[in-house]
Backbone as a printed PyTorch tensor [residue, N CA C, xyz], in Angstrom:
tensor([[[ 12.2410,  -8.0280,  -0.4070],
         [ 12.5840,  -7.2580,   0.7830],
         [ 12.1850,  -7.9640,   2.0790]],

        [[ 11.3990,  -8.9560,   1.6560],
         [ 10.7500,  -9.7200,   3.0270],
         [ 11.2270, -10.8720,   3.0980]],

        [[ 12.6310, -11.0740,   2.3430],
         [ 12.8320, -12.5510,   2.3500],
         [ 12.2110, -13.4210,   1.5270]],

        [[ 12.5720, -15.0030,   1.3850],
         [ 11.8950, -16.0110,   0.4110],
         [ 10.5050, -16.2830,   1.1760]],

        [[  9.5020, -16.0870,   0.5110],
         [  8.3890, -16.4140,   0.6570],
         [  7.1010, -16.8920,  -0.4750]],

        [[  6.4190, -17.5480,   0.0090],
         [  5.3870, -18.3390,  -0.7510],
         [  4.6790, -17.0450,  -1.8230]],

        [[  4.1110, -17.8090,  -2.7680],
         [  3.3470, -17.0060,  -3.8240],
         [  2.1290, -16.5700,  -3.1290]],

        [[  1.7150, -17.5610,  -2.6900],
         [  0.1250, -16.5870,  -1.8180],
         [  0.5300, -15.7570,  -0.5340]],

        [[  1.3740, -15.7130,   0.0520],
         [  2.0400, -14.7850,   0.9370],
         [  2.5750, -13.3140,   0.1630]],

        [[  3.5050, -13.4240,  -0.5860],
         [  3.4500, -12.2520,  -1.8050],
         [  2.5190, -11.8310,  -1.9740]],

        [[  1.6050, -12.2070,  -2.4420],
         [  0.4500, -11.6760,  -2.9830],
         [ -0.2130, -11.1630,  -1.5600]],

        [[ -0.7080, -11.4770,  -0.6340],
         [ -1.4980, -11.2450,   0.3480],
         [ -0.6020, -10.2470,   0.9420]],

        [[  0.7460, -10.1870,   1.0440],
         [  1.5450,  -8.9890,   1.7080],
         [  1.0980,  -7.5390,   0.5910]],

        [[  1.3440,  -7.8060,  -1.0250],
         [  0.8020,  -6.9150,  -2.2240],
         [ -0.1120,  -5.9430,  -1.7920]],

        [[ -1.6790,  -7.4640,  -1.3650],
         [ -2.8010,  -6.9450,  -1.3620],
         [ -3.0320,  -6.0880,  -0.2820]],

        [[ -2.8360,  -6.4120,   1.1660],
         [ -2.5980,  -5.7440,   2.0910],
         [ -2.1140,  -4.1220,   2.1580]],

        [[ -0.8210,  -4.1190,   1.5020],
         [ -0.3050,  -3.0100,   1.2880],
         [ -1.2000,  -1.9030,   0.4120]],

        [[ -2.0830,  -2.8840,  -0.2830],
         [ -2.8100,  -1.5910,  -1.0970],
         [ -3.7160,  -1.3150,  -0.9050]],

        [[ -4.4960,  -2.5320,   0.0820],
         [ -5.4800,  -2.1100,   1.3460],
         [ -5.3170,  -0.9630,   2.0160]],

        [[ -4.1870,  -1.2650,   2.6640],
         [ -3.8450,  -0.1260,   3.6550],
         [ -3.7790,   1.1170,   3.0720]],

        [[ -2.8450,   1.2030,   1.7940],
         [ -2.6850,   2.6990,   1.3070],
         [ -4.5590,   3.4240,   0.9270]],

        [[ -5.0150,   2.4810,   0.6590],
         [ -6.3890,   2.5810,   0.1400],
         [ -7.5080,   3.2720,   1.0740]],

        [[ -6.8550,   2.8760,   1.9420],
         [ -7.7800,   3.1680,   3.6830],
         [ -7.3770,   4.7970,   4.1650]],

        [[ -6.0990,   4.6830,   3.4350],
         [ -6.0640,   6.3570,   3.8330],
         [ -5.9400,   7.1530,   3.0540]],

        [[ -6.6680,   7.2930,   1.9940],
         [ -6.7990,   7.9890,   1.1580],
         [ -8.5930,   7.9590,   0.9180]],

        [[ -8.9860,   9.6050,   0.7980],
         [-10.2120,   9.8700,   0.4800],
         [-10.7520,   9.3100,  -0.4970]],

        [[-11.5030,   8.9900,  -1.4940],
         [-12.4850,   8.4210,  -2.1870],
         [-12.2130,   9.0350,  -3.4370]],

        [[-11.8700,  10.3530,  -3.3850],
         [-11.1050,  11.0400,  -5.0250],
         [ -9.6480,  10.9350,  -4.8120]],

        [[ -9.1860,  10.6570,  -3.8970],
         [ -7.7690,  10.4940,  -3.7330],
         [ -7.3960,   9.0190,  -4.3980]],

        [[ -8.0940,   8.0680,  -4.0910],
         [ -8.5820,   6.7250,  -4.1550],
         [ -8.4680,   6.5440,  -5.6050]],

        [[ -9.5170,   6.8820,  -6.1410],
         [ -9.9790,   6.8310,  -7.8490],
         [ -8.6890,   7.2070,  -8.4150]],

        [[ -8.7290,   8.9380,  -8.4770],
         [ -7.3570,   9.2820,  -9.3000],
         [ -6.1460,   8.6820,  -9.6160]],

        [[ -5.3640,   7.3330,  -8.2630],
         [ -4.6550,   6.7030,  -7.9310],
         [ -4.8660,   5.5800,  -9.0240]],

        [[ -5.9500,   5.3830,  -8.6070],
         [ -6.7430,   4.2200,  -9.5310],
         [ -6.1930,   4.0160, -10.7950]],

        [[ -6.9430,   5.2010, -11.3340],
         [ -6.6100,   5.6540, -13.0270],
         [ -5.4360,   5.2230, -13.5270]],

        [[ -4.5450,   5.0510, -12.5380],
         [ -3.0620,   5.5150, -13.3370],
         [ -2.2450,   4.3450, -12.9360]],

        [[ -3.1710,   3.2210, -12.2010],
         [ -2.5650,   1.8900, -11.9600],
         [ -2.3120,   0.7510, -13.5140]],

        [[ -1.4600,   0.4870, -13.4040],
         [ -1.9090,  -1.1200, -14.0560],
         [ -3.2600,  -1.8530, -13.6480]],

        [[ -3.9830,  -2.6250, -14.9550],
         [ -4.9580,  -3.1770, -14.7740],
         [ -5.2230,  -4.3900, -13.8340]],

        [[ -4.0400,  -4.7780, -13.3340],
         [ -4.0940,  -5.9380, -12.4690],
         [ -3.8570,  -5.3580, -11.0670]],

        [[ -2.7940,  -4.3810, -10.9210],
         [ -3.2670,  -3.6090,  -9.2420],
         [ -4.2340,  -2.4110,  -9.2290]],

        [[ -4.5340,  -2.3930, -10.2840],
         [ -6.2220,  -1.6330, -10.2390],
         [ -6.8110,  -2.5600,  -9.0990]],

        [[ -6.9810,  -3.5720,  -9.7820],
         [ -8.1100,  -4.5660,  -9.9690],
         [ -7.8450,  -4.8170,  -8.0540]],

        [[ -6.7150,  -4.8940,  -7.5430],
         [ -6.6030,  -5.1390,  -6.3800],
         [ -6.8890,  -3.8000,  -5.4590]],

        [[ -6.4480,  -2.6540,  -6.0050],
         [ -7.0370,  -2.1110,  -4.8350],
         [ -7.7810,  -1.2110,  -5.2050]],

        [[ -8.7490,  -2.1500,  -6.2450],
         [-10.1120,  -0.9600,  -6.1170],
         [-11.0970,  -2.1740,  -5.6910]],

        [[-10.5670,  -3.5030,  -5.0240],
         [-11.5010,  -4.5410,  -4.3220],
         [-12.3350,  -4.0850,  -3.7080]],

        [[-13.2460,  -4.7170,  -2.8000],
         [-13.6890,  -4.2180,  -1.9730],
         [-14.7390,  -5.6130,  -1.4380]],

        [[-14.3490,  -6.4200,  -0.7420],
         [-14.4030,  -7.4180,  -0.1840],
         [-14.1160,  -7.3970,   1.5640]],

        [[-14.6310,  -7.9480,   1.9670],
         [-14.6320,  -8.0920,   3.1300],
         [-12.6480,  -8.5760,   4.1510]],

        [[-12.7870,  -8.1500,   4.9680],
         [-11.0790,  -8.2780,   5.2320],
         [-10.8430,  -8.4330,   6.1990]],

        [[ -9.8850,  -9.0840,   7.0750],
         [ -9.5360,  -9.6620,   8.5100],
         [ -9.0910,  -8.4010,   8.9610]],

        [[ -8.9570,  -6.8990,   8.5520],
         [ -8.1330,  -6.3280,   9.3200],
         [ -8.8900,  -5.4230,   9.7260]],

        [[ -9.1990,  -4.5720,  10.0400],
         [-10.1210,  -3.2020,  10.5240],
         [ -9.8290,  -2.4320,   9.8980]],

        [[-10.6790,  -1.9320,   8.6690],
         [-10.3530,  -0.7120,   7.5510],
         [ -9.9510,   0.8640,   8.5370]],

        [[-10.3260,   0.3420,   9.8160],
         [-10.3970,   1.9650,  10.3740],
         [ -8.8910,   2.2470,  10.8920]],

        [[ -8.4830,   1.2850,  10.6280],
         [ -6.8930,   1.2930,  11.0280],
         [ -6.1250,   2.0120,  10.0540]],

        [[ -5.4170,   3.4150,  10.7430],
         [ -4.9700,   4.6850,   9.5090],
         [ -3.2030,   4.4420,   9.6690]],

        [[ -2.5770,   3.4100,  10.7310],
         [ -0.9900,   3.3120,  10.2210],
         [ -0.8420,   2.0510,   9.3580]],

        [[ -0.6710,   2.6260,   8.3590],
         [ -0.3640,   1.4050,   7.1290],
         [  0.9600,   0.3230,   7.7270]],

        [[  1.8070,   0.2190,   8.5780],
         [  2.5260,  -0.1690,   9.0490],
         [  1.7320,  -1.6500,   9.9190]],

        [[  0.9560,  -0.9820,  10.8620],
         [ -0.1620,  -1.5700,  11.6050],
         [ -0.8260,  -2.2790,  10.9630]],

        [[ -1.4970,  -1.8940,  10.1840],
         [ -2.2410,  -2.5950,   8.9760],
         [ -2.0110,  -3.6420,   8.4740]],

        [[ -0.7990,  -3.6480,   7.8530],
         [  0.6500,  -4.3480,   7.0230],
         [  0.4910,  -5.7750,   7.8620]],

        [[  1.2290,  -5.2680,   9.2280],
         [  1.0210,  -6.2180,  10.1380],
         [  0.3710,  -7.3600,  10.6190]],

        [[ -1.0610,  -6.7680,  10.7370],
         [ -2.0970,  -6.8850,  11.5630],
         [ -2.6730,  -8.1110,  10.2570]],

        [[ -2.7530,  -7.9010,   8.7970],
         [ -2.7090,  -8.9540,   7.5000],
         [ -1.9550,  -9.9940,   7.3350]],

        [[ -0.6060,  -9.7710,   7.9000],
         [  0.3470, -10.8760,   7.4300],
         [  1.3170, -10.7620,   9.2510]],

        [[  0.4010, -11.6180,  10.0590],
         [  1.4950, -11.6350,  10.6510],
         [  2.9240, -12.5830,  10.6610]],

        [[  2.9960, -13.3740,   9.7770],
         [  4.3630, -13.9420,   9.5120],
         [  5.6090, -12.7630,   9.4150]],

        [[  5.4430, -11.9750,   9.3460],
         [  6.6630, -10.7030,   8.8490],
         [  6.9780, -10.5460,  10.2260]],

        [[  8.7030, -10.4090,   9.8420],
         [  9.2610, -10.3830,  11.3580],
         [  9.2720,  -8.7110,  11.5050]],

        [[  9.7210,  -7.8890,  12.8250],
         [  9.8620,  -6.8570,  12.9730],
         [ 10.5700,  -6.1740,  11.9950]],

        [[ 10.0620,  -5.0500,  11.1680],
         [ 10.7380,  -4.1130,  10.5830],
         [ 10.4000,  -4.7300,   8.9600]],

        [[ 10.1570,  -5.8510,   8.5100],
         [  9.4240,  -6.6920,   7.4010],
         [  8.2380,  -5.8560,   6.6810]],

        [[  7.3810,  -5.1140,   7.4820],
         [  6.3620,  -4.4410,   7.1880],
         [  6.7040,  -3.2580,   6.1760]],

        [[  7.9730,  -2.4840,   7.1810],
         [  7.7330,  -1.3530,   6.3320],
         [  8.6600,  -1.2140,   5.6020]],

        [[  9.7180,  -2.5120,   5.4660],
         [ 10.2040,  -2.5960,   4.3280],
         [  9.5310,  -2.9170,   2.8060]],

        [[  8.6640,  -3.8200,   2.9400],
         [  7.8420,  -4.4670,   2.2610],
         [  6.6100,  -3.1780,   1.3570]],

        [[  6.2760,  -2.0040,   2.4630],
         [  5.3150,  -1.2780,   2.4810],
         [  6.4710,  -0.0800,   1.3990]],

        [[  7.8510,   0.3650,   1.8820],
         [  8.8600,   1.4120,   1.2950],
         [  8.9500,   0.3910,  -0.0210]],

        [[  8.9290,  -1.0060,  -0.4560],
         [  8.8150,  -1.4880,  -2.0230],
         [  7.8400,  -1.3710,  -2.7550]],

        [[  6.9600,  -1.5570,  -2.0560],
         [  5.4630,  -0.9710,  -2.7650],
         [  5.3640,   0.5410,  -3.2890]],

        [[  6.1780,   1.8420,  -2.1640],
         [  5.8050,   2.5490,  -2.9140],
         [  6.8890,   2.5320,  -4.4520]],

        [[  7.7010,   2.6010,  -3.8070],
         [  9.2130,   2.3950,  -4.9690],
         [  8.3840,   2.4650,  -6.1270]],

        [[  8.3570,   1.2450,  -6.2000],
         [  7.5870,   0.4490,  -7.5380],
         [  6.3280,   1.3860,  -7.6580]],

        [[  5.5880,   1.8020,  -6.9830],
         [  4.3420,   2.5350,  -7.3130],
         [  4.7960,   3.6150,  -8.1250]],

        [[  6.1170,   4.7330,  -7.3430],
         [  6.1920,   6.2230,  -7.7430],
         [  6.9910,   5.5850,  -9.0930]],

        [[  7.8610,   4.4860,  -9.2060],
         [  8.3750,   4.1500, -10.7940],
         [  7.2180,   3.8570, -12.1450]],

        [[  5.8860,   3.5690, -11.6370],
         [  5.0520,   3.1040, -12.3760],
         [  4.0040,   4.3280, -12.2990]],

        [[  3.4830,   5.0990, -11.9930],
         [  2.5330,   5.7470, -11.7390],
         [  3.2590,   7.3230, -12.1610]],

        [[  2.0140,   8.0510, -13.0930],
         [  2.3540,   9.9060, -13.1140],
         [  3.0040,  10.3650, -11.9640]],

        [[  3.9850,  11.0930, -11.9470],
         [  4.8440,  11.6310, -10.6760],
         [  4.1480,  12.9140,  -9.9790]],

        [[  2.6900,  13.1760, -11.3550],
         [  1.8260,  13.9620, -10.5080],
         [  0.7980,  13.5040,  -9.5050]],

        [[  0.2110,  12.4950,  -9.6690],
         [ -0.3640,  11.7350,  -9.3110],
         [ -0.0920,  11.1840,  -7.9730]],

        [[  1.4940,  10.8730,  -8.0010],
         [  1.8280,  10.3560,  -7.0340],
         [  1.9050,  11.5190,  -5.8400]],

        [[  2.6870,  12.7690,  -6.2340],
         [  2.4690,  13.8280,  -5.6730],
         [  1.5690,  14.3800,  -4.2850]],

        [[  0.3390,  14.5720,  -5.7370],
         [ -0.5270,  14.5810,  -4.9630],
         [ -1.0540,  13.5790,  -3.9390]],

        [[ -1.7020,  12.0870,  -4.0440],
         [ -2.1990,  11.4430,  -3.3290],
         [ -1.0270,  11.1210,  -1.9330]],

        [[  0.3180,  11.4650,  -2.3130],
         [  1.5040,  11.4200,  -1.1150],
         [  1.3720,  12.6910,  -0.4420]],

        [[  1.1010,  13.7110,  -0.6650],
         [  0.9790,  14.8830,  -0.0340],
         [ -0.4800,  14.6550,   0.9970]],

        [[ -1.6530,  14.2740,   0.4080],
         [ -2.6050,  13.6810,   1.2160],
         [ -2.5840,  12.8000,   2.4330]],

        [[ -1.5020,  11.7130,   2.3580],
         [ -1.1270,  11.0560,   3.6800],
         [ -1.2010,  12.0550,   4.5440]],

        [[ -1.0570,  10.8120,   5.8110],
         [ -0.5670,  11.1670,   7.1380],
         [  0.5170,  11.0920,   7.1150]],

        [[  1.3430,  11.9780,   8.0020],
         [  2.2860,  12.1250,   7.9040],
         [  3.5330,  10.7290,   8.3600]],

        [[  3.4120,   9.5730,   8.6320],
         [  4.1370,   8.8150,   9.3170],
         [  4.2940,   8.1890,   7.8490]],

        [[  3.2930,   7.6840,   6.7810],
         [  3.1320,   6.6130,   5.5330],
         [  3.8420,   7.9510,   4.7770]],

        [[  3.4520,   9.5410,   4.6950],
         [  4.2300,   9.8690,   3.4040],
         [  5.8980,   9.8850,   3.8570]],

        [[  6.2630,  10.0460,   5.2200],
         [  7.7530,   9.7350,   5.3030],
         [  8.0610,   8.8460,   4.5120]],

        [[  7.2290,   7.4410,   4.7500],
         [  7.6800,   6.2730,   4.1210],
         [  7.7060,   6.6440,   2.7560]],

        [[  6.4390,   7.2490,   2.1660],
         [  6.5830,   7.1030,   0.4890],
         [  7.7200,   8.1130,  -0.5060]],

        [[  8.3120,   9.0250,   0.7380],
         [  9.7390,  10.1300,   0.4980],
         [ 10.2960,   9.2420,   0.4750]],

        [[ 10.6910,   8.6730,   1.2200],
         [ 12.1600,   7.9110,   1.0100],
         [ 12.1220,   7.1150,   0.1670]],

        [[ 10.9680,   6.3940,  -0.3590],
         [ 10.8020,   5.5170,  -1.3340],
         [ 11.1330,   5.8810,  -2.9450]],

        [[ 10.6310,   7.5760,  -3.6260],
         [ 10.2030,   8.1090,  -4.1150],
         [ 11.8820,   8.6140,  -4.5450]]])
């Protein structure tokens, strides 16, 4: 969705994205999500490493951004609407539910239309 790009760029756009979703979601919102990941994007966004972006930053869009600025305008939240795609195809549709009902309201637009 972002165009041809490098393998560590993929990945760092991935990680980002699950940063961000990660940042706005409460701590049981967080876990539950967790549970129901694959063991390899578990593993990414239950990190918790130090990060160039400001965790206090709540528009995942911004966020997105603010990680990878190579992405041209509108790159972000395309990139961010594939993530969920793929999330609500892979993940309990209760699960998803819930922790999408928890957003703010600007990221669960995004994860409706995705969904």
């Amino acid at each position: 969705m972002t165009g041809p790009r490098s393998r560590p760029e993929t990945c760092r756009l991935f990680i980002a994205i699950m940063h961000g979703l990660r940042a706005q979601l409460t701590a049981e919102d967080a876990a539950s999500l967790a549970r129901d990941l694959p063991p390899i994007v578990r593993d990414i966004f239950d990190e918790d490493r130090p990060s160039a972006v400001d965790n206090s930053v709540m528009d995942i869009g911004s966020y997105v951004t603010a990680a990878c600025p190579w992405l041209a305008p509108g790159q972000a939240e395309r990139a961010i609407w594939s993530a969920f795609t793929l999330l609500s195809h892979h993940v309990d549709p209760d699960v998803i539910r819930r922790v999408r009902d928890r957003l703010p309201p600007d990221t669960r637009a995004m994860w409706n239309t995705a969904a």
